[in-house]
N, C-alpha and C positions, 0 to 999 in steps of 0.2 A: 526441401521445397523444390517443385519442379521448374525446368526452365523457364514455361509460358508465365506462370505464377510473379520470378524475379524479374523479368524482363515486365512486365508491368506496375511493380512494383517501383525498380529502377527509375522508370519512366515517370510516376508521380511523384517520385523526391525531388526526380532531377528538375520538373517544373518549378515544383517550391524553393529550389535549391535557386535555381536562373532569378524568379523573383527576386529573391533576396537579395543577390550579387546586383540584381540593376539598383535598389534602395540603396544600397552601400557606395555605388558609383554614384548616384547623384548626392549624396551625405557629402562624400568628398569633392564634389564639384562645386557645392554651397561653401562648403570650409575654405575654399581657393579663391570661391569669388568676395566672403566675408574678408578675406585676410588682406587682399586688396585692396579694398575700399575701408579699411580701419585702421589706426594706429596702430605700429607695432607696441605690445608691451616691452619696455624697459627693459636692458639687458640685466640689471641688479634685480630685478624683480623676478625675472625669469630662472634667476642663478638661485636665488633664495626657492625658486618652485622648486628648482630641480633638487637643489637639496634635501627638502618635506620630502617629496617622493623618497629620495633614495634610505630615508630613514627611518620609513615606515616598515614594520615587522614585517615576514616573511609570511607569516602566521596569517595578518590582518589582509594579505592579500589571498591568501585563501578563502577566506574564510567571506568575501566578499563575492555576493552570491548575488541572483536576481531575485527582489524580493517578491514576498506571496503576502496576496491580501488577508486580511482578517474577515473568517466571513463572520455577515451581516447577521443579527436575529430573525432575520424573517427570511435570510438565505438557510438558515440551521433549521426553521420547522420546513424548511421545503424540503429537507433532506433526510428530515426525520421520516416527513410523513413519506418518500418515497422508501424508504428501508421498511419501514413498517409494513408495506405494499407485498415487496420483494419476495422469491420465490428461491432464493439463496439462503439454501443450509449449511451453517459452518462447520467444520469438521469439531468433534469433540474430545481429541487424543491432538494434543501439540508433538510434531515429528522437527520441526524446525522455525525458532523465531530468532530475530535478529530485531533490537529496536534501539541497536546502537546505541547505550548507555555505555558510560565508561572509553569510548574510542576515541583517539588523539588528531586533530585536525592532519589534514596534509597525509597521511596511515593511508594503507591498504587496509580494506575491513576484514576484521580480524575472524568473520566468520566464513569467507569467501575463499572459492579460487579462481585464479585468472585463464582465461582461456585464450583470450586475445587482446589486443589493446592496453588499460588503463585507466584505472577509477580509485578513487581517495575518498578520504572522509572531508566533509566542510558543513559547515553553517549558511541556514535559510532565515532572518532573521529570528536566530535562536531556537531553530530545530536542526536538528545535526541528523544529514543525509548523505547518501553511495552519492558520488559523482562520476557518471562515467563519462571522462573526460576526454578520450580520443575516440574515432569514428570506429564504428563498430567494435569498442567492446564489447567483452562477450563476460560476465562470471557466473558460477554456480556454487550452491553452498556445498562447505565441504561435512560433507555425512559419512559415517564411518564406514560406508558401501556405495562409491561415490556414483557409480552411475544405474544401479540396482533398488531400490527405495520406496520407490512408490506403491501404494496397494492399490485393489480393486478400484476405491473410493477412496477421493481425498481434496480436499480444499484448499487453493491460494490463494492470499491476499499480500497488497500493498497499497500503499500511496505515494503519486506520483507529481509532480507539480507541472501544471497545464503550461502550454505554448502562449499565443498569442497569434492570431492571425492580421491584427492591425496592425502591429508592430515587428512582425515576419520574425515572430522568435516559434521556432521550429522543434519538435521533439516527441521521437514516436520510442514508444515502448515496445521494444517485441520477447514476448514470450514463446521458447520453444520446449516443445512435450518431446521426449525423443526417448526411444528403443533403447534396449543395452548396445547396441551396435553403435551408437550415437545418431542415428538418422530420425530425423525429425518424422513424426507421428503428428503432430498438428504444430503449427506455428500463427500465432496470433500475433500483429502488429494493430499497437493501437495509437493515432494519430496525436493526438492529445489538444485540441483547439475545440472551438467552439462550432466549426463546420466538421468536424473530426468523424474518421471513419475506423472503422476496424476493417482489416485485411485479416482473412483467415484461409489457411490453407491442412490441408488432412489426407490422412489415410484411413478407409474404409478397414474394418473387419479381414473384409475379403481380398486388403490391396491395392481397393481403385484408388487413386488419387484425385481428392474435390477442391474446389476453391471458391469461397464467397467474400463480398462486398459488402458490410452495411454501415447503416451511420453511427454512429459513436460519438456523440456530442460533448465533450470534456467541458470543467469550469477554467475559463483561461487564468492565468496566472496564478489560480488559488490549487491548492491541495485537494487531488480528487483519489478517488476509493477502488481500487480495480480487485476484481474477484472472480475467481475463476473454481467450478467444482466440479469431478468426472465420476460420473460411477459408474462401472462394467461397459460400457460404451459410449454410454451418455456425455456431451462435453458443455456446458454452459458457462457463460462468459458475461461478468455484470460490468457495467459503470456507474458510481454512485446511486447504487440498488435497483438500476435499469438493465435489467438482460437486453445485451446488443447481440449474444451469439447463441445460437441452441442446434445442435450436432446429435442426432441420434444413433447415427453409425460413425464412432470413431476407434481404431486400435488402440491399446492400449499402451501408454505411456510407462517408462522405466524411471526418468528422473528428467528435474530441468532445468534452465539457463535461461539469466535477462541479460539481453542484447541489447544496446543502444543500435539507431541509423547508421547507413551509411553512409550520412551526408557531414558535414566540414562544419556546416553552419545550424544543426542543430544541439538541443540541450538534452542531458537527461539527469535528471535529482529524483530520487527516490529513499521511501523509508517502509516501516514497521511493516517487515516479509515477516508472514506467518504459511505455514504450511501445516496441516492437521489431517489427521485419518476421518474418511467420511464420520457423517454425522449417525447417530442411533437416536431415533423417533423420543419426543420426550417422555411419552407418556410411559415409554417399554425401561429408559432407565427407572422410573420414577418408581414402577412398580418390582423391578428389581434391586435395585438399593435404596429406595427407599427414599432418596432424593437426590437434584440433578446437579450435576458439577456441569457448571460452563465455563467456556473461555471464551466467549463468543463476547460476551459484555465488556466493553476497554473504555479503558480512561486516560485524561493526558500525564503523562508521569509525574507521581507527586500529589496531583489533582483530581476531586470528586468530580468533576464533570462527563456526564456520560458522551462519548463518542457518537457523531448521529449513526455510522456502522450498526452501533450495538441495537437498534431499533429493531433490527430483524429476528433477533434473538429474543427480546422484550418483548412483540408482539406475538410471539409463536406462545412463551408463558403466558401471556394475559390469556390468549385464545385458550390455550388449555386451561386456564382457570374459570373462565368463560362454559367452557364446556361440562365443564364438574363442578356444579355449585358448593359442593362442602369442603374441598379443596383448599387448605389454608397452608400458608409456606414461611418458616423465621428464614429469613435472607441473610447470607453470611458473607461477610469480604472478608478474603485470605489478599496475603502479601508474603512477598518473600520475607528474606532479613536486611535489606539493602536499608541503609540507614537505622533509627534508632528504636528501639523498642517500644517507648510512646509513642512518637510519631507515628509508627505503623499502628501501632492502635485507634489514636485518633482519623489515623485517613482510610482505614475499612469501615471503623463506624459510619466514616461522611459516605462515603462508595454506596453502603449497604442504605442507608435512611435514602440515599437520593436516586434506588433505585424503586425503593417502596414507593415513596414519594411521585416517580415514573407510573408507577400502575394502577394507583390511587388516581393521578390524571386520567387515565386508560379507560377509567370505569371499574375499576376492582374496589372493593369495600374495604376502606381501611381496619377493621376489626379481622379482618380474613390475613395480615399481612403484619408482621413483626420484623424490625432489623437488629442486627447483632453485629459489630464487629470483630472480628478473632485477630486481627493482628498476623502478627506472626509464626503464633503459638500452635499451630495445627499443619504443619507444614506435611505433604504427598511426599515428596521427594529430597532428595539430597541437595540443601544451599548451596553448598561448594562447585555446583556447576553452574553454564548457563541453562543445559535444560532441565536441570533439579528445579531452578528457581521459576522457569517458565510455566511447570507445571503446579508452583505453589501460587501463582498468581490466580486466582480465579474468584468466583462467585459460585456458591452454592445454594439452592432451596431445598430447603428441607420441610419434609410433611411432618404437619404440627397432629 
């Protein structure tokens, strides 16, 4: 990123950053004047606090997180219906996911490496996310060619859990795209608040170096969707299935890295990175094998409920069923092996009915539409890894 870029940059934090510290001086200037004017608590009472504290697990203070709201049903079809809108194609070949199952609070995540700083695993009431915990760290996943990886075309996502601008809780995301050299080829920061902007900065084709501002409006303290997909030059950049960035000349990216701020007084919690090789048109798998494997469709682990994400994915099938009237699909949920061999039976069946169910809403005729669950009996790849098992996870349609 170039100087004029940081130095402006700098300069926006460091405002938010000043904000903050004056909230936190007058916090303490209230706590000074409350303490005066109120009885002291009890020395026996104080000693028995101090105690509770010093007893409570190591663990429990990790794992004590700011919480994220439940969104609302009528916050979940505003999310639907914007993915549904959306103009982001997911990659359909998984090069790297991480959704954090299996990792131990307080851990370095076990798919990462550190470049700078430091970040652990912890709990958001009862979703387990990266914390990057000191100012400017930096990780990147470790791929068996660590800074070479990326193809023509290929797809990011995550989820990030929003700021707070009422309550000066602070926290930008930055994604860097960078050359085998390691120098950054585009760099997106994205603010994460409900006035929230994206900063982006790039390298041309030919070199030039550009830099744009736009808005980026994040859901505050709820869990929001950041998406990112490049093909041959092309760079576009979503938030919760609203393109905030669209780049037509940008150089070509090697591999990447999420960076937290560099400010003291921001947050950053994040989950379920996925990365995938661009996407291939449905219609052209469909008619080469005959029917389409996605990964694009997700659900909460464990759980048939479709993600609003998978909307985008959902409506691109409906539109091509839409488009081809005799077109009829038996809908398959696969699962890895990760728990019990009924269980996974019964939760591709629910996966698969509730996405039929999905397009049956849509306008698609239910007689056109079959589900099937497979369990975990049809498995792509090898269990024994995590990306064996990433790539057994999916959804299939198949022409009936």
């Amino acid at each position: 990123m170039n100087a004029q870029f940081l130095n402006r940059l700098i300069d926006a934090a460091k405002k938010s950053a000043e904000d903050a510290i004056e909230q936190q001086v007058n916090k303490k200037v209230e706590e000074g004047i409350d303490k005066a004017f109120n009885p002291e608590v009890p020395e026996k009472e104080q000693q028995e606090q101090q105690q509770q504290e010093e007893a409570e697990p190591q663990q429990q203070a990790v794992q004590r997180q700011p919480q994220a709201q439940a969104p609302t049903p009528a916050s979940t079809k505003t999310l639907e219906s914007a993915y549904a809108k959306s103009d982001f194609v997911p990659g359909d070949e998984i090069m790297f996911e991480d959704d954090l199952v299996g990792e131990q609070m307080g851990e370095f995540p076990s798919k990462w490496d550190l470049l700078e700083g430091n970040a652990e695993i912890a709990s958001v009431n009862g979703k387990t996310v990266i914390s990057l915990t000191d100012i400017s760290t930096e990780i990147m996943p470790l791929m068996e060619n660590q800074k070479n990886y990326l193809t023509e075309a290929f797809t990011l996502e995550f989820d990030f859990l929003g700021g707070s601008d009422e309550k000066s809780i602070y926290c930008d995301y930055i994604i860097h795209l960078k050359n085998i050299e390691g120098e950054d080829v585009a760099t997106i920061n994205l603010n994460g608040t409900a006035s929230g902007w994206a900063y982006t900065s790039w390298i041309t084709v030919s070199g030039e170096q550009r830099e744009n501002r736009s808005a980026a409006p994040a859901k505050e303290e709820e869990w929001n969707h950041a998406a990112l997909s490049f093909n041959k030059r092309a760079l576009k950049v979503y938030l919760n299935g609203s393109r905030i960035v669209n780049i037509p000349n940008c150089a070509r990216p090697q591999y990447f890295t999420l960076q937290r701020s560099y400010w003291a007084d921001h947050r950053n919690l994040m989950t379920n990175v996925r990365l995938c090789k661009g996407a291939v048109p449905l219609y052209n798998r469909l008619i080469t094998d005959g029917k389409i494997i996605t990964y694009a469709i997700t659900f909460d682990i464990g759980k048939a409920n479709i993600k609003p994400e998978s909307m985008t994915e959902i409506n691109r099938i409906a539109q091509l069923m839409k488009d081809n009237g005799d077109l009829k699909f038996e809908v398959q949920g696969h699962t890895d092996n990760t728990g019990t061999v009924a269980g996974n039976q019964k939760l591709s069946e629910q996966r698969a009915q509730a996405i039929v169910n999905k397009l049956v809403e849509m306008g698609i005729a239910a007689n056109r539409l079959s589900a099937k669950g497979m369990g975990q009996s049809a498995p792509l790849a090898d269990n024994s890894t995590d990306e064996g098992r990433a790539k057994n996870r999916r959804v299939e349609f198949v022409k009936k």
